[in-house]
N, C-alpha and C positions, 0 to 999 in steps of 0.2 A: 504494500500500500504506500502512496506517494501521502509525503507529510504536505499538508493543506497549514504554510506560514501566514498569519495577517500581522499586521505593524499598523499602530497607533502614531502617527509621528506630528509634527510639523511639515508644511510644505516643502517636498523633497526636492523640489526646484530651489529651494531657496538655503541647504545645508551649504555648510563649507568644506566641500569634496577633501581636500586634505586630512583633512581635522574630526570626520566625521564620524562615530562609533556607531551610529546604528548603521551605515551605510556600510562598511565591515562584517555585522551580525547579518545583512541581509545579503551579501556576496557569501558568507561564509556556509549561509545555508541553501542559495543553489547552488552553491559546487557541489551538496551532501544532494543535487536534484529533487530538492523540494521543490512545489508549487510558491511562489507570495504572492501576495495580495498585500494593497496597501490604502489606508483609511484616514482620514482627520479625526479631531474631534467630531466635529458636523458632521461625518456620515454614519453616527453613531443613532439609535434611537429607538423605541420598544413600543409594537405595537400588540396589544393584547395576551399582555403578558409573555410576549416570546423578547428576547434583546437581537435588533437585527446591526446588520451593515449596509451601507452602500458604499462597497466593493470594487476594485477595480485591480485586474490581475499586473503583475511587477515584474518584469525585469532589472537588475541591478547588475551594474557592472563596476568596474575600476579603468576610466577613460575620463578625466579631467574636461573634454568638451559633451561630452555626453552619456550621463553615468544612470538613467533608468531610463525606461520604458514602459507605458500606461497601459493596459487597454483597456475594452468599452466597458463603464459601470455596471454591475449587476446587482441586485437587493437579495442579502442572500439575509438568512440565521445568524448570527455569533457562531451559533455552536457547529457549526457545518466548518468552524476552523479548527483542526487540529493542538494549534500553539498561537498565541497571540504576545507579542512582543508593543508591551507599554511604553513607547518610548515621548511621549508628546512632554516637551519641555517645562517647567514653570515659566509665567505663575501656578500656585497650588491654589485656586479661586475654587469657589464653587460649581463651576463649570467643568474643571479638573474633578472633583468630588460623584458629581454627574455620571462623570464618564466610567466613574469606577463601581459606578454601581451597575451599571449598565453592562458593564467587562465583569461582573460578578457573577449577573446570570446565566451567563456563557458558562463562567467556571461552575456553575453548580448543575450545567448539562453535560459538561465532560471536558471542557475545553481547557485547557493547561495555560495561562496567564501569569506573563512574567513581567513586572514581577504582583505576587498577588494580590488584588485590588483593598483586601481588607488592612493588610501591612501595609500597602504605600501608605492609605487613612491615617493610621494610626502613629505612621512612626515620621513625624516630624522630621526632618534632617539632622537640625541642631540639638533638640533637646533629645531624639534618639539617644545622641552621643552620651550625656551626662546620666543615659541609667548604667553606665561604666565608668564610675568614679575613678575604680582603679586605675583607669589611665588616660584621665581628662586632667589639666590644668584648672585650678583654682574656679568656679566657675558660678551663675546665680542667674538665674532669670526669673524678673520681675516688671512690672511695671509703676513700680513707686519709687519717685525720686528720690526721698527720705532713704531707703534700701539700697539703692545702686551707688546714693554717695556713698551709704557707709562699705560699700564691700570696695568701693575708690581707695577710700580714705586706708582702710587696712591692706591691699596690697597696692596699692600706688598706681604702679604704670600698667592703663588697663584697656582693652578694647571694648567697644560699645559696638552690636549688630543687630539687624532688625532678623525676625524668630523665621521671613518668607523669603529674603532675599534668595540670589543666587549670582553664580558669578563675579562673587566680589563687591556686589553693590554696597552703598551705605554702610561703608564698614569704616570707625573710628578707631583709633589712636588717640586717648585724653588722660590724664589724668585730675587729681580732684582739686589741684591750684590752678587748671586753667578755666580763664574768665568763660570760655564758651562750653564748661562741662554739662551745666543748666539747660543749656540751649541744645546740645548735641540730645540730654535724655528727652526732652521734651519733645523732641522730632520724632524720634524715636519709639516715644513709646506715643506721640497724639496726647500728650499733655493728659501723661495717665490711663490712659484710656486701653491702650495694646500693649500686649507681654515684649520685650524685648532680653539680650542675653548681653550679657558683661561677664570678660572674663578677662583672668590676667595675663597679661602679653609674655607672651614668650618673643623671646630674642633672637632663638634661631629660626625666625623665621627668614632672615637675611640668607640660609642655605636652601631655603624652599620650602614649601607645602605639599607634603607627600601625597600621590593618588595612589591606592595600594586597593587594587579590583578583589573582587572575591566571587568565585564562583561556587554556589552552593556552601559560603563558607570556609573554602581551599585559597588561598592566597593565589595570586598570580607571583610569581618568584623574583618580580622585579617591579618598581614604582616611578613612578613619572613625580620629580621633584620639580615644583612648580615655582621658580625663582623669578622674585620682584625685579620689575624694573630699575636703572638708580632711581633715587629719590622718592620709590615708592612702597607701601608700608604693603599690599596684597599680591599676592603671589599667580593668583586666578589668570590663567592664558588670554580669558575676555578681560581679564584689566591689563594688559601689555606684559604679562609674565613670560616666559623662556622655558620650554621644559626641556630636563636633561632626565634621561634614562638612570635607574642605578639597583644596584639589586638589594633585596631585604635585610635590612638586619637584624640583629637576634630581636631587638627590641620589636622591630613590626612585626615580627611574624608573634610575638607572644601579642600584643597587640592584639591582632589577627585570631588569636586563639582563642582571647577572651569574648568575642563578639562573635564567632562562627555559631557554637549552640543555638544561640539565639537568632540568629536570622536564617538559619535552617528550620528551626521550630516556625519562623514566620512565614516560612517559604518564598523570602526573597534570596532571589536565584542567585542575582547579580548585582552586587552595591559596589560601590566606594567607597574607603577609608581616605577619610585627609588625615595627615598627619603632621604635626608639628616638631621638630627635634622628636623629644620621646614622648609626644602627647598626641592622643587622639582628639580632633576639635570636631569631626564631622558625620554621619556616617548616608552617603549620599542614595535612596532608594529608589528616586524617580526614574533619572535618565544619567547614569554616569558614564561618562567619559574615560576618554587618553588613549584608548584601546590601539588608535590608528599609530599613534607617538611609538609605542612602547611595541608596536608589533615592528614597525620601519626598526629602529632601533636596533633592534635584538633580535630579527628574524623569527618574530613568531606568530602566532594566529590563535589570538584572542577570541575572535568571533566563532572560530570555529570551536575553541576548546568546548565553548559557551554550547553551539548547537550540539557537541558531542553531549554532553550533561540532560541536555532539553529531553533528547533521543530516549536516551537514559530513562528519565522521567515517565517518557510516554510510553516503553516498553514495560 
């Protein structure tokens, strides 16, 4: 039987062919001669109780002037996909929310959903991270000023982020004598109003911000260190970061070990570790990245290792 791929993405005309991970995961699995098929948000939608698609069959190549191929829409089931690959980027809006309920009832007629709709819900990115104290850096999310100075005030040099960003957005560097600390929380959190995260700054972030993938919880053996620009405090490749290849060490992969249980238990397939010097600051479940970096690199096939697992899964 021919495995039936769908993918949730953003407009695949509009990816950054270099750079791009689901564009990898969707080569990787017609070279295994799968079927894809490829979908928006909007061709998502449930009528009478069934969750359907409006479909449209996938070519995907690696050719920098033309790297997929459409064809004619069709209304089919959810469930009539085999494997459905969630890749549609933040924001995490309600409309993201939507979609994962919709990518639910699929899974609850057979359909394999990576990664799975109820864990993307639940597991925040950021605050994911801190139900693993063990190896987070100092950290607090709240939304009271009163709070966020005092956890300033006692470790000093500290970062302020908002709890949905991605890509590096809205991300401070303050501490609690500077005149605009008031002002940075108040952005932040809507004057009270929304949770934001402060934690304290690690220093090596000047060697990178590690991407350390994980499939079904197995480390990828090497991380994508994601090194700031000069003069710039975010490491994030959409904020003008550098990535250089490098392989594990002891610390990531224990890292790695603390967090595998639990997103196998959640059945997310495929996350992202960030990581700081010897701190975990992230743990990424939406749509993570680097896969294309780190395969050029080091000559390997991420995408594939990924459909090997899927296979896995479905057998």
């Amino acid at each position: 039987m021919t495995i039936k791929l769908g993918v949730v993405m953003d407009p695949i005309e509009s990816i950054n062919y270099t750079k791009d991970s689901t564009l990898a995961m969707l080569v990787a699995a017609q070279n295994k001669g799968w079927e894809l098929f490829y979908l928006q948000q909007e061709d998502l939608y449930q009528q009478e109780g069934i969750a359907y698609g409006s479909i449209r069959p996938l070519q995907a190549r690696y050719n920098p002037e033309d790297w997929y191929t459409l064809g004619e829409r069709q209304e089919q089931p959810l469930s009539d996909l085999n494997v459905i690959l969630m890749r549609k980027d933040p924001p995490f809006d309600m409309e993201f929310i939507y979609s994962t309920y919709l990518l639910e009832q699929a899974e609850q007629k057979g359909t394999l959903v990576v990664n799975k709709p109820q864990s993307i819900r639940d597991c925040n990115e950021k605050i994911f991270a801190t139900l693993f104290p063990q190896c987070t850096p100092p950290v607090m999310v709240a939304r009271s000023a009163r709070l966020l100075k005092g956890f300033a005030e006692k470790h000093g040099d500290v970062v302020l982020k908002p709890l949905d960003g991605m890509g590096g957005s809205s991300i401070f560097r303050t501490n609690p004598s500077d005149q605009n600390f008031s002002v940075i929380v108040e952005t932040l959190t809507h004057y009270g109003q929304q949770q934001a995260m402060i934690q304290k700054y690690i220093p090596e972030i000047t060697a990178g911000d590690k991407r350390i993938l994980l499939i079904d919880g197995e480390p990828v053996p090497f991380a994508l260190a994601r090194i700031p620009a000069d003069g710039e405090l975010r490491g994030n490749l959409a904020a003008g970061g550098r990535g250089a290849g490098q392989e594990l060490t002891e610390r990531d992969r224990w890292i790695a070990a603390q967090v595998a249980p639990v997103v196998k238990e959640k059945g997310l397939l495929f996350v992202g570790l960030d990581v700081i010097g010897d701190y975990l600051t992230e743990i990424n479940v939406t749509s993570p990245t680097c896969i294309r970096q780190l395969d050029d690199q080091f000559g390997i096939d991420i995408g594939g290792m990924l459909m090997d697992k899927i296979e896995e899964k479905l057998s």
